[in-house]
C-alpha positions as CSV (number, residue, x, y, z in Angstrom):
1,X,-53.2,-0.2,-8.4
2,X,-55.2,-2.9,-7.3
3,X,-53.8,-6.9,-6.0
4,X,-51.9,-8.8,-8.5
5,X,-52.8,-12.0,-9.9
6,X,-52.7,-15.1,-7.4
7,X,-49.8,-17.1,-7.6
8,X,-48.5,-20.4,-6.4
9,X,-45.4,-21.0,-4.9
10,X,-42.5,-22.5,-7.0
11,X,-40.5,-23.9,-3.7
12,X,-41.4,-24.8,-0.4
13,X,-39.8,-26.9,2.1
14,X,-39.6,-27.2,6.3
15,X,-36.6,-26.0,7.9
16,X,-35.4,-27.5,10.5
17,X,-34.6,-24.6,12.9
18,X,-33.9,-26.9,16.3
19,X,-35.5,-27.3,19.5
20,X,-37.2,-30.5,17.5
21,X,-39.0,-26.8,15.6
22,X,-39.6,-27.7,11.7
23,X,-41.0,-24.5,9.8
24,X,-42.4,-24.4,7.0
25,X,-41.6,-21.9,4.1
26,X,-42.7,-21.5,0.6
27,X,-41.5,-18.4,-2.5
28,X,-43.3,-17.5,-5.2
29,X,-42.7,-14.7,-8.2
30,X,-39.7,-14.3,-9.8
31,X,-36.8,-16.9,-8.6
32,X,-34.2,-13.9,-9.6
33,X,-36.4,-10.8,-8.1
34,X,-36.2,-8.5,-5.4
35,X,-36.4,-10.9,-1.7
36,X,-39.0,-10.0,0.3
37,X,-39.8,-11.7,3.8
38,X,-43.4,-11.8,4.7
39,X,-44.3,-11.7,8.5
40,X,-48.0,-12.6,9.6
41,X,-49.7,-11.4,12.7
42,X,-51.4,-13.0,15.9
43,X,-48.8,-14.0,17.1
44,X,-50.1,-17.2,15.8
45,X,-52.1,-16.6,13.1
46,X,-49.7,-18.4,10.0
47,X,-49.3,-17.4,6.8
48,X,-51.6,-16.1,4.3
49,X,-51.9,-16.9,0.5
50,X,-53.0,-13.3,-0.2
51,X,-50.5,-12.1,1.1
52,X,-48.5,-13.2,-2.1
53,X,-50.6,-10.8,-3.9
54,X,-49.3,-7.7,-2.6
55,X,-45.8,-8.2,-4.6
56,X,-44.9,-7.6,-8.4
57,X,-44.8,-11.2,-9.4
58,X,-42.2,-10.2,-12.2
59,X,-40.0,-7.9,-9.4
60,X,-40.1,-10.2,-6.8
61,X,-39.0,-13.0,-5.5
62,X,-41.2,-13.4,-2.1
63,X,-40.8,-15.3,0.8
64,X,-43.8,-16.4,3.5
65,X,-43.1,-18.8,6.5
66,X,-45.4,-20.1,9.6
67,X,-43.6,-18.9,12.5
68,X,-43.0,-21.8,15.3
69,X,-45.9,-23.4,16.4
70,X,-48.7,-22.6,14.0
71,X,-50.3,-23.4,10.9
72,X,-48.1,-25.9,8.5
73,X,-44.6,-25.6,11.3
74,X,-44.3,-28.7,13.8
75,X,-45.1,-29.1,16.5
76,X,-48.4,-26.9,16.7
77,X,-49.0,-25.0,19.7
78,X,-52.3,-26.5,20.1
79,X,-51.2,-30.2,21.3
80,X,-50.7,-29.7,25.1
81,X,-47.1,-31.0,25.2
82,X,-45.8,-28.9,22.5
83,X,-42.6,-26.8,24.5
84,X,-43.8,-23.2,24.4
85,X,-40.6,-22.1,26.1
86,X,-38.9,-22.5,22.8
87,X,-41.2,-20.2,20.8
88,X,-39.9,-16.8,22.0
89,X,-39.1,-13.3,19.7
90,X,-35.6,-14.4,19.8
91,X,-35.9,-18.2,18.6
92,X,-38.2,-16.7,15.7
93,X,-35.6,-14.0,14.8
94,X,-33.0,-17.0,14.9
95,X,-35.0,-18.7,12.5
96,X,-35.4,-16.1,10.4
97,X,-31.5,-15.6,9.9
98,X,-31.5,-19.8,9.5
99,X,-33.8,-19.4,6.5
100,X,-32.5,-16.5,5.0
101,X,-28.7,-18.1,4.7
102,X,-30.6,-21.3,3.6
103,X,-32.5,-19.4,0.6
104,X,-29.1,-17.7,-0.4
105,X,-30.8,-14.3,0.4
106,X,-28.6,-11.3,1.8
107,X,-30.8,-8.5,2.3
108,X,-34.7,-8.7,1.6
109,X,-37.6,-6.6,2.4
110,X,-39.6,-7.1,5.4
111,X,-43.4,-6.7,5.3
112,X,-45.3,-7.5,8.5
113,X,-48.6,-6.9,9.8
114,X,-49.6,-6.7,13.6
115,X,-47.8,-8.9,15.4
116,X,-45.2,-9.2,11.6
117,X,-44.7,-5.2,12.4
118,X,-43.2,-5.6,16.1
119,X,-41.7,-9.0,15.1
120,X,-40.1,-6.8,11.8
121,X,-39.6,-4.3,13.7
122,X,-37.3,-5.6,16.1
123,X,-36.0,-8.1,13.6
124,X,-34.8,-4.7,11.5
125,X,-33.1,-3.2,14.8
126,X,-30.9,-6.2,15.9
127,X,-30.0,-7.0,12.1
128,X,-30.0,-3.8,10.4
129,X,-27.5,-5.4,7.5
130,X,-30.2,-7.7,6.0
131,X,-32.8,-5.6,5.7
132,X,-33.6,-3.0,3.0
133,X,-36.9,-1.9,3.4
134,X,-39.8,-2.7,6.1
135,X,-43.1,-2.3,5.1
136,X,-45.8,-2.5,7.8
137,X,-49.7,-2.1,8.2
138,X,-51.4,-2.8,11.6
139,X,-48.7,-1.0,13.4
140,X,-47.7,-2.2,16.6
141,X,-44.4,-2.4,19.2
142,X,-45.6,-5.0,21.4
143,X,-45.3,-2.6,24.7
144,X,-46.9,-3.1,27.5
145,X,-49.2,-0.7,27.3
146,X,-50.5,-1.9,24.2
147,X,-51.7,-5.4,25.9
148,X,-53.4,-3.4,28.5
149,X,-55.0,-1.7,26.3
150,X,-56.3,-4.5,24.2
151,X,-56.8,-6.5,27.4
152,X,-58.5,-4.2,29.8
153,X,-58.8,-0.7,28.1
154,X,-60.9,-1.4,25.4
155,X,-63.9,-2.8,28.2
156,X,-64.6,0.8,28.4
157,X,-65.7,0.6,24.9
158,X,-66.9,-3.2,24.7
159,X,-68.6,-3.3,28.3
160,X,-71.0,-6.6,27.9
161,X,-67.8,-8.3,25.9
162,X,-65.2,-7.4,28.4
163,X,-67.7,-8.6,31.1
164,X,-67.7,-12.3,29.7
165,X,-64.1,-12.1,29.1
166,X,-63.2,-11.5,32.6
167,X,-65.7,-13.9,33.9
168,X,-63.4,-16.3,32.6
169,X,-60.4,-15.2,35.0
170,X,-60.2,-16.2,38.5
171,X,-61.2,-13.2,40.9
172,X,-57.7,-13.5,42.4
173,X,-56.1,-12.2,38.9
174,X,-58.7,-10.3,37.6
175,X,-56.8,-6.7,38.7
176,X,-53.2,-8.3,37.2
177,X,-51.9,-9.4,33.6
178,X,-55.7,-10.7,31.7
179,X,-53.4,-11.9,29.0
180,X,-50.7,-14.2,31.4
181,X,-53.9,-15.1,33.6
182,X,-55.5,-16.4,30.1
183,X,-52.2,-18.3,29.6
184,X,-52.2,-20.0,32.7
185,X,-55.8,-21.4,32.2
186,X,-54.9,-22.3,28.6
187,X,-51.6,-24.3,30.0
188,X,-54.1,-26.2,32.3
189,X,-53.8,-30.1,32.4
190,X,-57.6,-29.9,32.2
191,X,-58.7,-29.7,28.5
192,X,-61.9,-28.1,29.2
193,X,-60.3,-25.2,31.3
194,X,-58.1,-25.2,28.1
195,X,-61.2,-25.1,25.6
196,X,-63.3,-22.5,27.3
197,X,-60.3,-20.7,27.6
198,X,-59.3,-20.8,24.5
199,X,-62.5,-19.9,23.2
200,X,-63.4,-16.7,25.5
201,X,-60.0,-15.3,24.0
202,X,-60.7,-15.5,20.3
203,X,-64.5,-14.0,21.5
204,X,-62.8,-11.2,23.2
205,X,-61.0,-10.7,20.2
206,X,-63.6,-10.9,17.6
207,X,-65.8,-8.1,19.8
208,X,-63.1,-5.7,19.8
209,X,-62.0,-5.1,16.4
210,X,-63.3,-2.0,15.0
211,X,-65.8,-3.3,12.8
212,X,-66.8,-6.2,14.7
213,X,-68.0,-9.3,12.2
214,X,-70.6,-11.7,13.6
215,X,-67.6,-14.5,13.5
216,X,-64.5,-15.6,12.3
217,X,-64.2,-18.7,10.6
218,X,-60.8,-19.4,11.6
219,X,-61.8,-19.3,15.4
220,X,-64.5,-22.5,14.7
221,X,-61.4,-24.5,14.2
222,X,-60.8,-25.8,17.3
223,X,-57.2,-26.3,16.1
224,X,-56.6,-22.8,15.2
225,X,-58.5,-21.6,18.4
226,X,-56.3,-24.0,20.5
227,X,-52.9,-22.6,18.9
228,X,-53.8,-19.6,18.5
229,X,-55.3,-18.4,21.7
230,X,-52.1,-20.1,23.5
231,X,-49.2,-18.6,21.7
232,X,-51.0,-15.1,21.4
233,X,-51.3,-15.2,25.0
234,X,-47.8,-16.7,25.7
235,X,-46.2,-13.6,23.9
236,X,-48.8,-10.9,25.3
237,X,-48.2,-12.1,29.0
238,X,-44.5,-12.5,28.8
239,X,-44.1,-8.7,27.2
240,X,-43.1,-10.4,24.0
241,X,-40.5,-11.7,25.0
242,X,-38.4,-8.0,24.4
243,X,-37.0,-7.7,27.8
244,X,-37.1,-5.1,30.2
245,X,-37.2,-1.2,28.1
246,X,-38.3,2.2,29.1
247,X,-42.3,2.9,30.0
248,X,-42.9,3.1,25.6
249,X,-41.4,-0.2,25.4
250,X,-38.0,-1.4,23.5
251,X,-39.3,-1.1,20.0
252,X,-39.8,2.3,20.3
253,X,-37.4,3.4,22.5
254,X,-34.6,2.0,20.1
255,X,-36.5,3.1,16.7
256,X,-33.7,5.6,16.2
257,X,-31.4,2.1,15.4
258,X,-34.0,2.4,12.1
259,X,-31.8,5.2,10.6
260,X,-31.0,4.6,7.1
261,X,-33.7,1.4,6.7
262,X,-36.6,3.2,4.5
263,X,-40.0,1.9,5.4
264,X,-43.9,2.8,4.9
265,X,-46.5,2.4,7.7
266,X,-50.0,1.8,6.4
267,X,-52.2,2.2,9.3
268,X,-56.0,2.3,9.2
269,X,-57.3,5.5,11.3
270,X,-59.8,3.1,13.7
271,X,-57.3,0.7,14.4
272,X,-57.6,0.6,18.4
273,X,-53.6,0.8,19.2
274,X,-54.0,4.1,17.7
275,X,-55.3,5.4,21.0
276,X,-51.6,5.3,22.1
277,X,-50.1,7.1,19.9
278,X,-47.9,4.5,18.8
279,X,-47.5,4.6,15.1
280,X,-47.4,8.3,15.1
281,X,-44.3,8.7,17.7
282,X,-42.9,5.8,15.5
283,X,-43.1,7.3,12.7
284,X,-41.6,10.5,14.0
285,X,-38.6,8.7,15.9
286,X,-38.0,6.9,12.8
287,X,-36.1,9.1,10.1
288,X,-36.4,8.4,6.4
289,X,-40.1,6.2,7.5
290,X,-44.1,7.2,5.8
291,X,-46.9,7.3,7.3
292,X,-49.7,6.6,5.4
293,X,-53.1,6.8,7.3
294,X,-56.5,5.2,5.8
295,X,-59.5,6.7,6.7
296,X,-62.4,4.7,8.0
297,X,-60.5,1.7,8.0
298,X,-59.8,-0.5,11.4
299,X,-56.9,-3.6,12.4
300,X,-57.3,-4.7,8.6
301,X,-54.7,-4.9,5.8
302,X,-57.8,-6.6,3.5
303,X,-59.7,-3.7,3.8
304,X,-60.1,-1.3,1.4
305,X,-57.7,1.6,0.5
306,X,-55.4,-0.4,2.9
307,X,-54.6,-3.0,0.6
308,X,-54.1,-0.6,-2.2
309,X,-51.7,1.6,0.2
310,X,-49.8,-1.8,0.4
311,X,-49.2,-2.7,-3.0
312,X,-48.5,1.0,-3.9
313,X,-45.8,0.7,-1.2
314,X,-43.9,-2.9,-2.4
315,X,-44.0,-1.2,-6.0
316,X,-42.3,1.7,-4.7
317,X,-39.6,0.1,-3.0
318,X,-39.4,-3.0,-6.1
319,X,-36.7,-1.7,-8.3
320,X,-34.8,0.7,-5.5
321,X,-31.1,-0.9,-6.0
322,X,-28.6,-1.9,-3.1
323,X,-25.8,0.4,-2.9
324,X,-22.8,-1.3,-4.2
C-alpha cells in the first residue's frame, strides 16, 4: 500500500495554551473518523504536510500541531527573547491535553517520529486513558545515552565532521554536555556566536545521518536554523526535560506503564540510535508492541519500505473499535 492522496485541512486554528504560547493546529480526512494526533520530530522541526498522507482519509479524522516555539506556533524560538523556560516535555504534554478537550476528542491515536516517539511515548505513559494506539518510526526515549551518542559517539564514525563541531565549543566544555554547551552559545546576547552556532549544529546533524545528503534545505533558512538548533539543544542538554530515571532513562524504565496501549515501531536498520539497543529492549519491555525493522533504511520515515511500513500500520489500527 502505497501514501494516500494529499489532502488539505478542513479546520485549523491557534490555541492559546498560556505562557503568551499560541499553537497552531490544523485536521484533515474525515470530520467523523478515527482521531489520530500526529507528533513531529527535532524537537523543533514543525509539522509536515505529508505527514497527512499516512492516514485513510475516509477512516480518519487526523490531527497535526507545531509544538511551542516552531514553525506556524508564536512566539518562535528563533527571536532571542522568546522564553525557552516555558517550552518543556511537560508544557507540551499540557498542551496536548488543552487541544484534545478543545477538538472534542477522548482517545486518539498517537503517531510520532524521533523526537514525536519520546514525546508520544511519554505522553502514552502519564495519560494512558486517551490513547489507543501509538504508532512510532525513528524510535527514540530521549536518554541520556542517546544524546551522547549523537553528540560525541558518532565522531568515531564522522571524524572530520565531529572535528568542526567541536571546534565550535570552548576547550573548557569540550569533555562535558556538547549539546547544553551548544545551548549556551546559542542563548548568547551576541547574534553571531548565535549564528555560527546555530549553524555548526544543523552541519553536525546533516553529516551524521546515515545516508548523509549534500544539504538540507530547511537548514538554509536562517529562521528554521535559528529555532531549530536552539530548542533541539534546549531539550538535548536538559535530558528532555524527563527528570531524574534509572541509567536507560525514564521512557524505558517505565515502558511496562504501556501495557494494554497496542503500538507498531517502524525502525529503519541504520538508524544510528540503534547502536543502543533502544528500540529492541523497547519493544520487548513493552507487551502487546511490533517491531517492524526496514532493511537498508536510516533516521527516515520518507524512505522507502518505511513509509509503506507506516501506512500499513495506521490501516491496521483504522477500524480497531474502543471497548465499550
Amino acid at each position: 500500500m502505497g501514501l494516500y492522496p494529499e489532502i488539505e485541512p478542513y479546520d485549523h486554528g491557534m490555541l492559546d495554551v498560556g505562557d503568551g504560547n499560541h499553537v497552531y493546529w490544523e485536521t484533515c480526512g474525515n470530520p467523523h473518523g478515527k482521531p489520530a494526533l500526529v507528533l513531529h520530530g527535532g524537537p523543533g522541526s514543525g509539522s509536515n504536510p505529508w505527514f497527512r498522507r499516512l492516514f485513510d482519509p475516509e477512516a480518519y479524522r487526523v490531527v497535526l500541531l507545531d509544538q511551542r516555539g516552531c514553525a506556524r506556533s508564536t512566539p518562535h524560538a528563533s527571536a532571542y527573547e522568546t522564553d525557552m523556560s516555558v517550552n518543556t516535555t511537560t508544557h507540551v504534554m499540557a498542551d496536548l491535553e488543552l487541544l484534545r478537550r478543545h477538538l472534542g476528542i477522548e482517545r486518539w491515536l498517537v503517531w510520532g517520529v524521533s523526537w514525536g516517539s519520546v514525546l508520544g511515548l511519554r505522553y502514552a505513559q502519564t495519560h494512558p486513558g486517551v490513547v489507543s494506539e501509538l504508532v512510532l518510526t525513528g524510535v527514540a526515549t530521549g536518554s541520556a545515552a542517546e544524546v551522547a551518542l549523537l553528540t560525541r559517539g558518532l565522531g568515531q564514525y564522522f571524524p572530520d565532521a565531529f572535528e568542526r563541531f567541536l571546534d565550535e565549543v570552548p576547550e573548557d566544555e569540550r569533555a562535558g554536555n556538547l549539546a547544553a554547551a551548544y545551548n549556551r552559545l546559542i542563548e548568547s546576547p551576541d547574534p553571531g556566536t548565535r549564528a555560527r552556532a546555530a549553524r555548526a549544529w544543523t552541519d553536525w546533524e546533516t553529516a551524521i545521518a546515515a545516508a548523509p545528503p549534500r544539504s538540507v534545505p530547511r537548514y538554509e533558512d536562517p529562521v528554521f536554523r535559528m529555532g531549530f538548533a536552539r530548542t533541539v539543544t534546549h531539550y538535548w542538554g536538559n535530558d528532555h526535560f524527563l527528570g531524574d530515571g534509572n541509567a536507560e532513562g525514564v521512557v524505558l524504565r517505565d515502558a511496562p506503564l504501556l501495557k494494554g496501549i497496542p503500538g507498531t515501531l517502524v525502525q529503519g536498520s541504520l538508524d544510528p540510535g540503534n547502536l543502543l539497543g533502544i528500540v529492541w529492549r523497547l519493544h520487548h519491555a513493552w507487551p502487546g508492541s511490533e517491531l517492524v525493522v526496514i532493511d537498508d533504511v536510516g533516521h527516515n520515515a520518507g524512505a522507502p519500505g518505511t513509509a509503506e511500513a507506516l501506512v500499513a500500520a495506521t490501516d491496521k489500527y483504522a477500524h480497531v473499535q474502543e471497548d465499550l
